[in-house]
Gaussian input, Z-matrix of N, CA and C with variables (Angstrom, degrees):
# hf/3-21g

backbone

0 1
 N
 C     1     B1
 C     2     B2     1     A1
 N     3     B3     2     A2     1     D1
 C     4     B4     3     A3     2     D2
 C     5     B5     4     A4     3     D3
 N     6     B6     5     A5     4     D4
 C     7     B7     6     A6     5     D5
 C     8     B8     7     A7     6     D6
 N     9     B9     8     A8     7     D7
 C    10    B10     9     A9     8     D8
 C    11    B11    10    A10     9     D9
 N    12    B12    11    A11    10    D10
 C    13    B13    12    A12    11    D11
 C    14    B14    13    A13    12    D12
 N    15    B15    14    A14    13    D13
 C    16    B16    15    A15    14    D14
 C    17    B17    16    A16    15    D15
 N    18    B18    17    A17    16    D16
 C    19    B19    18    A18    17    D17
 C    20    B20    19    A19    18    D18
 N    21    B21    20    A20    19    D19
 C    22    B22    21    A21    20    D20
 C    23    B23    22    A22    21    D21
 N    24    B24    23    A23    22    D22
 C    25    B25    24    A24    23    D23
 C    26    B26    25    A25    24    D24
 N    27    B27    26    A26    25    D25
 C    28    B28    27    A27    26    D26
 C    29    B29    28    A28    27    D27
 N    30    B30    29    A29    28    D28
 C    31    B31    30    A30    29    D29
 C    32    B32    31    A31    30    D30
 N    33    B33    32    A32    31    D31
 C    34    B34    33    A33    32    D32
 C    35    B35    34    A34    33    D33
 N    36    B36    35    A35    34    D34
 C    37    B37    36    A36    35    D35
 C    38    B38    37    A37    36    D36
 N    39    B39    38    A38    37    D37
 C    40    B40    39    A39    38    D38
 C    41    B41    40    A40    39    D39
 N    42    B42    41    A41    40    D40
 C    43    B43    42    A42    41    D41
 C    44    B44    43    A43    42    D42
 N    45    B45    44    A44    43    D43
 C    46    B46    45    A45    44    D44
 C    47    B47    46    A46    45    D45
 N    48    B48    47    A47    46    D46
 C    49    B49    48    A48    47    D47
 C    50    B50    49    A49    48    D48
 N    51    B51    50    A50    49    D49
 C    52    B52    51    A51    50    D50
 C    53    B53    52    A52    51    D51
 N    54    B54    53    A53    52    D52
 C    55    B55    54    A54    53    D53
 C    56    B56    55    A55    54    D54
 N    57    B57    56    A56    55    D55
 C    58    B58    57    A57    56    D56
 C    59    B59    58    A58    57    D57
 N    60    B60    59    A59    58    D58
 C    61    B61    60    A60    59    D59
 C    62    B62    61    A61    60    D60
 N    63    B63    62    A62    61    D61
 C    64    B64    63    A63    62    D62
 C    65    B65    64    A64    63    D63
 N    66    B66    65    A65    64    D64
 C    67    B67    66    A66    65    D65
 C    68    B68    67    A67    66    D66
 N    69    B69    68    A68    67    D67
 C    70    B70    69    A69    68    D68
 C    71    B71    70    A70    69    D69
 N    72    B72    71    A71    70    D70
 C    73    B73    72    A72    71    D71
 C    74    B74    73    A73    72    D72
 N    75    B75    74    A74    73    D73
 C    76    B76    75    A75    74    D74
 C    77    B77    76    A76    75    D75
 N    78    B78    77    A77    76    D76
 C    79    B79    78    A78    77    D77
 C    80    B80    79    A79    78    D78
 N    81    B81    80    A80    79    D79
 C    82    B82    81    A81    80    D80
 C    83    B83    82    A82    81    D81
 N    84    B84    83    A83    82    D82
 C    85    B85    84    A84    83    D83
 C    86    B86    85    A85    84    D84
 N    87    B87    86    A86    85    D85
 C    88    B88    87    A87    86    D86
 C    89    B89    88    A88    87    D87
 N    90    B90    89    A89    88    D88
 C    91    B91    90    A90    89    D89
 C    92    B92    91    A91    90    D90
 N    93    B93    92    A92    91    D91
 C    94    B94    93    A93    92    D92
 C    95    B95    94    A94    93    D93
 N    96    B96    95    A95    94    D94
 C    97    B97    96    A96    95    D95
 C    98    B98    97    A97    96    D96
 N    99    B99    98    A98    97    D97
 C   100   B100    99    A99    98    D98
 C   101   B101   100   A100    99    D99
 N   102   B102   101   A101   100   D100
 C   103   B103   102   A102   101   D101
 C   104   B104   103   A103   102   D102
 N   105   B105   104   A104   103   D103
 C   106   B106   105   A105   104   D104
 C   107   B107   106   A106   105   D105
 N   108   B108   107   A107   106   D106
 C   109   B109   108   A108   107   D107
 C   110   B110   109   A109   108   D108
 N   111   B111   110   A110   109   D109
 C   112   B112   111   A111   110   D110
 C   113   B113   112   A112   111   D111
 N   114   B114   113   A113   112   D112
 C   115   B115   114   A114   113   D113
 C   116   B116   115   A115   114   D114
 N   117   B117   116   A116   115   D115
 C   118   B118   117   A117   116   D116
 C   119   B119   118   A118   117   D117
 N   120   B120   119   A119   118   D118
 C   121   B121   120   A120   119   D119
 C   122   B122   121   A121   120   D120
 N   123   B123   122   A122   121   D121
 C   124   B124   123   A123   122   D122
 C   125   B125   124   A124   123   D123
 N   126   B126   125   A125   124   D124
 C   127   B127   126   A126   125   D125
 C   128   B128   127   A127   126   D126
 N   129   B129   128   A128   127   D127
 C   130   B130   129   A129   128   D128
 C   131   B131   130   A130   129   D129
 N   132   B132   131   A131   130   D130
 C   133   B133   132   A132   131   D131
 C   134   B134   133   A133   132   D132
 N   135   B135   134   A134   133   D133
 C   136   B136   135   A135   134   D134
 C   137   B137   136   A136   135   D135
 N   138   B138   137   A137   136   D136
 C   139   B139   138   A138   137   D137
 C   140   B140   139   A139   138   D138
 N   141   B141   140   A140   139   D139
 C   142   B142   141   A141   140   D140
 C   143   B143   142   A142   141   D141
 N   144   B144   143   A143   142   D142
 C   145   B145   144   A144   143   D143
 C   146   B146   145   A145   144   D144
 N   147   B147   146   A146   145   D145
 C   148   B148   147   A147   146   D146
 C   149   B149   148   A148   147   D147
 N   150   B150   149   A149   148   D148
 C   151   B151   150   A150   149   D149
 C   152   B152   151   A151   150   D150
 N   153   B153   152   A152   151   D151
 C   154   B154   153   A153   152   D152
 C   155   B155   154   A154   153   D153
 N   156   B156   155   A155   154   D154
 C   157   B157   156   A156   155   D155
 C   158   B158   157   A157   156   D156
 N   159   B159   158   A158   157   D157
 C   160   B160   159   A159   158   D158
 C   161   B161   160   A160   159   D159
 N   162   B162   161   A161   160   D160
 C   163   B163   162   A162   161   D161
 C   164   B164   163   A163   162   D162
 N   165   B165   164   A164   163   D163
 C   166   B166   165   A165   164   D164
 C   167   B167   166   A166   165   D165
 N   168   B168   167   A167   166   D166
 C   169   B169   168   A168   167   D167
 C   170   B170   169   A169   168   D168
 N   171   B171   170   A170   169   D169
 C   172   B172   171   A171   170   D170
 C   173   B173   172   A172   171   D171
 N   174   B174   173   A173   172   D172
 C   175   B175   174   A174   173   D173
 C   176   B176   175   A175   174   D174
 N   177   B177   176   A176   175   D175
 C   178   B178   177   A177   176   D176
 C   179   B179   178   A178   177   D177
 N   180   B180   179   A179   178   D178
 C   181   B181   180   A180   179   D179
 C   182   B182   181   A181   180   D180
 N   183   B183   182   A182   181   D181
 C   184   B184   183   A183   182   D182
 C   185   B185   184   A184   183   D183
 N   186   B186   185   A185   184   D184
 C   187   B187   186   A186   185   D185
 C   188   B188   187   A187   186   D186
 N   189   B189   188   A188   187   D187
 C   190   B190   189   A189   188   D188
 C   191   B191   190   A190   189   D189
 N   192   B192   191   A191   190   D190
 C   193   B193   192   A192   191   D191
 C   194   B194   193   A193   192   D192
 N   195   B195   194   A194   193   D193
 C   196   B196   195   A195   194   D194
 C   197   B197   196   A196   195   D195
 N   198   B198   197   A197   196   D196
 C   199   B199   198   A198   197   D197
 C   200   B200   199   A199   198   D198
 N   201   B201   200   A200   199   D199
 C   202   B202   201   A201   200   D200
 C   203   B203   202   A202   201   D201
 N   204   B204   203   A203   202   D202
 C   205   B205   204   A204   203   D203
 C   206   B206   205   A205   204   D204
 N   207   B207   206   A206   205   D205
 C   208   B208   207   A207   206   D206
 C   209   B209   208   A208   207   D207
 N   210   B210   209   A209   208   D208
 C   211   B211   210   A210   209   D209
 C   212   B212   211   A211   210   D210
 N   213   B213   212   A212   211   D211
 C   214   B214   213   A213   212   D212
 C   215   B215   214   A214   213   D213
 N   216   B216   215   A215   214   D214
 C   217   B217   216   A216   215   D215
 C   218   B218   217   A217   216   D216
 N   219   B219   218   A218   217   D217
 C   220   B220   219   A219   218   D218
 C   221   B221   220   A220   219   D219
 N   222   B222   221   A221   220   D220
 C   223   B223   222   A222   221   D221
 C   224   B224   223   A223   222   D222
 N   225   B225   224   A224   223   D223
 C   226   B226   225   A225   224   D224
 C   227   B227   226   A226   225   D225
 N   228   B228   227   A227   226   D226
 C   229   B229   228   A228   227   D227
 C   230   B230   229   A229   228   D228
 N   231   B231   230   A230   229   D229
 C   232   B232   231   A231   230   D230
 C   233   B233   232   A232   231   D231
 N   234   B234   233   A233   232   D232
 C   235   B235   234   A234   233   D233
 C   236   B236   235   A235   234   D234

   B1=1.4512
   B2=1.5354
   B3=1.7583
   B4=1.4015
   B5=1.7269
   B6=1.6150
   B7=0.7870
   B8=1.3293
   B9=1.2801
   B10=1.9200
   B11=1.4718
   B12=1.3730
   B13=1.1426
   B14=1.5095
   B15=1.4181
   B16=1.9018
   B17=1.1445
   B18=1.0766
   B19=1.4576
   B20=2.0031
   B21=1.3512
   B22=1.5637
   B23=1.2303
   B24=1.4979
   B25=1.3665
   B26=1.2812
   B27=1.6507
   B28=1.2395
   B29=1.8633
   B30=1.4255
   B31=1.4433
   B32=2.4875
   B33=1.7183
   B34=1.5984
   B35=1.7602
   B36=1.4130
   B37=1.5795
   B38=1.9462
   B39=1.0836
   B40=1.4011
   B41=1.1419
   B42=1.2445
   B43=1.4898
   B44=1.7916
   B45=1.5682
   B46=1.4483
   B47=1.5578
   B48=1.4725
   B49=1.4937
   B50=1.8048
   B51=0.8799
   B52=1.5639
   B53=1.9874
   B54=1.6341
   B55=1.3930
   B56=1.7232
   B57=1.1835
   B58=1.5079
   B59=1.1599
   B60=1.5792
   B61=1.5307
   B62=1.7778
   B63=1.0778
   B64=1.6760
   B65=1.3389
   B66=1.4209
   B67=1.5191
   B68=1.8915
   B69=1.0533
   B70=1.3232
   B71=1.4263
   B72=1.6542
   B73=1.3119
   B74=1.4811
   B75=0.8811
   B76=1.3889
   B77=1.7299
   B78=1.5995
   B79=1.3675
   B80=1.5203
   B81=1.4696
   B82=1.4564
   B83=1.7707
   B84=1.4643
   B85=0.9094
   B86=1.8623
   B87=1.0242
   B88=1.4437
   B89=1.0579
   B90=1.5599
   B91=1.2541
   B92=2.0097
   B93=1.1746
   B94=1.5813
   B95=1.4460
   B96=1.9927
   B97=1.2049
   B98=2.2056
   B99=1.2293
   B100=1.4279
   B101=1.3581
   B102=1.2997
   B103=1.6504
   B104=1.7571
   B105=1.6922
   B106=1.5774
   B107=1.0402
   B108=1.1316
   B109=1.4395
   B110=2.1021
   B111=1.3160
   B112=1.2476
   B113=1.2291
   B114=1.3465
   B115=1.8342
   B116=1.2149
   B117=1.5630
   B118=0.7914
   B119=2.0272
   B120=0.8444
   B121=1.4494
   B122=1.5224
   B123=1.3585
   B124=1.1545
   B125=1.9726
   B126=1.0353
   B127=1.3424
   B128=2.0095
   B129=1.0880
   B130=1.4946
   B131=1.1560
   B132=1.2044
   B133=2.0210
   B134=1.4648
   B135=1.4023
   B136=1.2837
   B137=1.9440
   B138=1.2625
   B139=1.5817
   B140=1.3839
   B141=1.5505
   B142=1.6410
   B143=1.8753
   B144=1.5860
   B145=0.9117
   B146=1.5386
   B147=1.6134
   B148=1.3116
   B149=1.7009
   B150=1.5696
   B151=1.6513
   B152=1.3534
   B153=1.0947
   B154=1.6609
   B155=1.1984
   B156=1.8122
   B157=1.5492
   B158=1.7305
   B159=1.5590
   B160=1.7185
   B161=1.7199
   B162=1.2481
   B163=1.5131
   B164=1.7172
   B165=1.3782
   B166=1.6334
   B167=1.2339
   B168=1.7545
   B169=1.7296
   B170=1.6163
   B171=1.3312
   B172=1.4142
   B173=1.7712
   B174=2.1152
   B175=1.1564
   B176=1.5058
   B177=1.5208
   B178=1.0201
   B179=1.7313
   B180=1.3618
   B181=2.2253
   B182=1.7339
   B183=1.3412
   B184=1.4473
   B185=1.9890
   B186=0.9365
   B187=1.4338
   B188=1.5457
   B189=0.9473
   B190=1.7052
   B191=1.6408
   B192=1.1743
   B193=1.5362
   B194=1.3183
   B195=1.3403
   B196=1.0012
   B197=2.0519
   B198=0.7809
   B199=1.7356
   B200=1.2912
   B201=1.5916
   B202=1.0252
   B203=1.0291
   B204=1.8788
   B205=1.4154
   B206=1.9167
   B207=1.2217
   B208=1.7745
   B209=1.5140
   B210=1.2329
   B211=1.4638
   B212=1.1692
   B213=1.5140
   B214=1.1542
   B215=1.6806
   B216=1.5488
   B217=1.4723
   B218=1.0511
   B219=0.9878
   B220=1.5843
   B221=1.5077
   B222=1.5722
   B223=1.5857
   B224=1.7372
   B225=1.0142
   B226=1.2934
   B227=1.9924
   B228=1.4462
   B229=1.6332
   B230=1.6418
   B231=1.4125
   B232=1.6191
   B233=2.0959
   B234=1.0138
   B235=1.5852
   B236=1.6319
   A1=108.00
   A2=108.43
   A3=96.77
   A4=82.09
   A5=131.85
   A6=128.27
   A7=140.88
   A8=104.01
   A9=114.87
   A10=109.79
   A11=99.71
   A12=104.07
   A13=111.73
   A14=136.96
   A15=121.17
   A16=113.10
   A17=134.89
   A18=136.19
   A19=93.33
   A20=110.18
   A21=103.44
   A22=105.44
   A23=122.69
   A24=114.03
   A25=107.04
   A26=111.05
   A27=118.06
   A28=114.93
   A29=89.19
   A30=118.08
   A31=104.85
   A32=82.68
   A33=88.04
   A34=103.03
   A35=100.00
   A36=110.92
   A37=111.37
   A38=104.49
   A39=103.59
   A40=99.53
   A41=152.07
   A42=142.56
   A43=92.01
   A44=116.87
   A45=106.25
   A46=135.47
   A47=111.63
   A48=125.55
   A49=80.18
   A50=106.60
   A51=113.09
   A52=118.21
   A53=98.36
   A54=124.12
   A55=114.12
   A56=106.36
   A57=123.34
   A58=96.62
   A59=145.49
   A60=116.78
   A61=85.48
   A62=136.47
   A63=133.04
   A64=87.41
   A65=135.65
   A66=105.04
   A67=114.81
   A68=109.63
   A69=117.04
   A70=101.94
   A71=116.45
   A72=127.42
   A73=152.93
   A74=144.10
   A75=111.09
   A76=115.91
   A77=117.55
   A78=110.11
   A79=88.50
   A80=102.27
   A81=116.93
   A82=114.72
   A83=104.75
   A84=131.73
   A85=134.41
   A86=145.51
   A87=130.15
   A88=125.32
   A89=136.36
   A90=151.34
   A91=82.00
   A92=122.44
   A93=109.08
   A94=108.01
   A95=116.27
   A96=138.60
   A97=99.15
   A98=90.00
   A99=102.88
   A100=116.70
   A101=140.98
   A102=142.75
   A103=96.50
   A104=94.16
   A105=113.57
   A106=155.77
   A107=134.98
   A108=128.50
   A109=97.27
   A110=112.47
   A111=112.22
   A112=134.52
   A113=99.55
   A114=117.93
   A115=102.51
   A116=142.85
   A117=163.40
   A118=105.48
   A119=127.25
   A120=122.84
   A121=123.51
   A122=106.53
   A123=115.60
   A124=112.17
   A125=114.34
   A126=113.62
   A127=89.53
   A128=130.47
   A129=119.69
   A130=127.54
   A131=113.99
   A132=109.30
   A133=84.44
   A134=106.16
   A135=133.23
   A136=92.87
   A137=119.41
   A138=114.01
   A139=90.78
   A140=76.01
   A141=97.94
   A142=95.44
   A143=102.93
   A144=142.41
   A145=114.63
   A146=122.54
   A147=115.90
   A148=120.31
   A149=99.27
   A150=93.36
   A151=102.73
   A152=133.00
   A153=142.82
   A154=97.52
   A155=80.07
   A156=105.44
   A157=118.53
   A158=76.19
   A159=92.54
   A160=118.02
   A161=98.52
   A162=96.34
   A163=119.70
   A164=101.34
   A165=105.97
   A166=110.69
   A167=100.21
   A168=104.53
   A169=84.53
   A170=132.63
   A171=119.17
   A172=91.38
   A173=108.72
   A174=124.68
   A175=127.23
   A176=132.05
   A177=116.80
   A178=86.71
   A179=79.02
   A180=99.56
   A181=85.65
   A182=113.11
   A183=111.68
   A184=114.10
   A185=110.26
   A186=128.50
   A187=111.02
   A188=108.26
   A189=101.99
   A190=104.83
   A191=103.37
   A192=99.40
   A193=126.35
   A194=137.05
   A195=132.21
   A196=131.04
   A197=90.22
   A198=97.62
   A199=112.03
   A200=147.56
   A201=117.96
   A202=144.17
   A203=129.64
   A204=137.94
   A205=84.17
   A206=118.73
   A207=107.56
   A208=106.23
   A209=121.89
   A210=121.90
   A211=105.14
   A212=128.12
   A213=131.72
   A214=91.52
   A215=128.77
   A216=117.63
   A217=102.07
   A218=144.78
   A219=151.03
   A220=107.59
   A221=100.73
   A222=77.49
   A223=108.69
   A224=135.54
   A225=119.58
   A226=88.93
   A227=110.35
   A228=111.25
   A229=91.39
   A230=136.93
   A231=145.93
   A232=90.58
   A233=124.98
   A234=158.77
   A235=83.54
   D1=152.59
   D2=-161.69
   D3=-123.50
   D4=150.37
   D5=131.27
   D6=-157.49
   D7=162.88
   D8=-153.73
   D9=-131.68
   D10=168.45
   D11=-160.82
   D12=-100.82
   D13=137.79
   D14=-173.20
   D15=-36.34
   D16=-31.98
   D17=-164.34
   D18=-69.48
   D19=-52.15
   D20=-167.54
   D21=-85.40
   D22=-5.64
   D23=-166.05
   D24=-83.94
   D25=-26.47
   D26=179.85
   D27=-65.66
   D28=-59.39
   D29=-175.05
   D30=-36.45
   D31=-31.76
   D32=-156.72
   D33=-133.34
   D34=29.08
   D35=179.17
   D36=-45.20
   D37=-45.99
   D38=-175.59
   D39=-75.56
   D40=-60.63
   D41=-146.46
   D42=-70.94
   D43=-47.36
   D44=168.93
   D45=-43.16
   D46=-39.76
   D47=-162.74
   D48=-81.63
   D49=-75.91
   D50=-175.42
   D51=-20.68
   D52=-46.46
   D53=160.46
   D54=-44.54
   D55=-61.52
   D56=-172.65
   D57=-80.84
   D58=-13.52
   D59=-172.78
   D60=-103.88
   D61=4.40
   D62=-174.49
   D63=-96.40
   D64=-0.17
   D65=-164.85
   D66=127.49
   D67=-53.57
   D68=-169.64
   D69=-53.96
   D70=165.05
   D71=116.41
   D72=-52.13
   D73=110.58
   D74=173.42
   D75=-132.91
   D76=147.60
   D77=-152.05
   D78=-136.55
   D79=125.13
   D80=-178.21
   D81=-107.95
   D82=105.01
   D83=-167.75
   D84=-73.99
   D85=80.85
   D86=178.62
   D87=-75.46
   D88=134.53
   D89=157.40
   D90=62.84
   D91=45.42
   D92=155.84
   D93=115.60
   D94=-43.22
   D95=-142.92
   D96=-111.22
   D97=105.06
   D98=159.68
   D99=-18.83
   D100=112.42
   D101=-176.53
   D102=-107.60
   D103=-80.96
   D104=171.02
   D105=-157.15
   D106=179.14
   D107=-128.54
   D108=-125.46
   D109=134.93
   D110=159.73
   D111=-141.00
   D112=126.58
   D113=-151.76
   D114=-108.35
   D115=177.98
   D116=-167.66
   D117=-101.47
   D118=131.35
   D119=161.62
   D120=-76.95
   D121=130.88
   D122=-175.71
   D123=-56.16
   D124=148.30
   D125=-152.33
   D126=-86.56
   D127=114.04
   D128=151.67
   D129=-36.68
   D130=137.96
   D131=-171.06
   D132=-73.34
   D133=164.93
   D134=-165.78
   D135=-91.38
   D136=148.48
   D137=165.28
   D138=-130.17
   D139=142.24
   D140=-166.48
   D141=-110.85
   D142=116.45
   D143=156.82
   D144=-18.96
   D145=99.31
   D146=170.30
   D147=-86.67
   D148=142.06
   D149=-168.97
   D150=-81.36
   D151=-148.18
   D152=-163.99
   D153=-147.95
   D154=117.60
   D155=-170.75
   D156=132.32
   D157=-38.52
   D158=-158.93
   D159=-33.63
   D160=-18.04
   D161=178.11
   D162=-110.21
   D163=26.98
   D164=165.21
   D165=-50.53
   D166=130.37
   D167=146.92
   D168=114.91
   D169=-34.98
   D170=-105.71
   D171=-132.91
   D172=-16.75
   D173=149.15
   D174=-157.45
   D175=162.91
   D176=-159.04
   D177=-144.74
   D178=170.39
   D179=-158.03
   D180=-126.87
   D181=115.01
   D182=174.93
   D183=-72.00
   D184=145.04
   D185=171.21
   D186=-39.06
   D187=-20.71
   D188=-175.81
   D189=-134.04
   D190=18.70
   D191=166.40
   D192=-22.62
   D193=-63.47
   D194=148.84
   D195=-18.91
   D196=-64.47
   D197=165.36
   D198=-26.59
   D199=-85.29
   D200=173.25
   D201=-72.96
   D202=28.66
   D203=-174.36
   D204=-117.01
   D205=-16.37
   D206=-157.75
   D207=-44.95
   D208=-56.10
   D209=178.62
   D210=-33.14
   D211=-75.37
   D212=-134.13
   D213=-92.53
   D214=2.07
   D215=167.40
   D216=-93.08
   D217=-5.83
   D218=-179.10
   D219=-79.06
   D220=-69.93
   D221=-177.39
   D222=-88.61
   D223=33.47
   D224=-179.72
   D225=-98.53
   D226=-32.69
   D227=-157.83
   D228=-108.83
   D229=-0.17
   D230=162.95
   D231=71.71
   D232=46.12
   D233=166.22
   D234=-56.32

């Protein structure tokens, strides 16, 4: 754990953040007394990108889809 005082944290913000994303702690201190702390962020899982298509075979959209919503597109759009 690393800690400094506002005066250096300011002075040396990047070499700190840089510190904390390798791993470290680091605890930014006033007049002696622990304030706060800078950690690294937990990494978001990655989402993996579906291509187009990906779900062939697997469902199907009938030909007249429309047909049982017609009523209710009518009066929602005054059709």
């Amino acid at each position: 754990m690393i800690t400094v005082n506002i005066h250096e944290a300011k002075t040396h913000l990047s070499r700190l953040v840089e510190a904390a994303a390798r791993g470290e702690v680091v605890v930014v201190a006033k007049a002696g007394k622990p304030m706060v702390k800078i950690v690294a962020l937990e990494e978001a899982p990655a989402t993996k990108k579906r291509p187009i298509g990906f779900m062939e075979g697997q469902i199907s959209v009938p030909d007249d889809i429309k047909t049982p919503f017609a009523k209710d597109i009518e009066e929602m759009f005054g059709l």
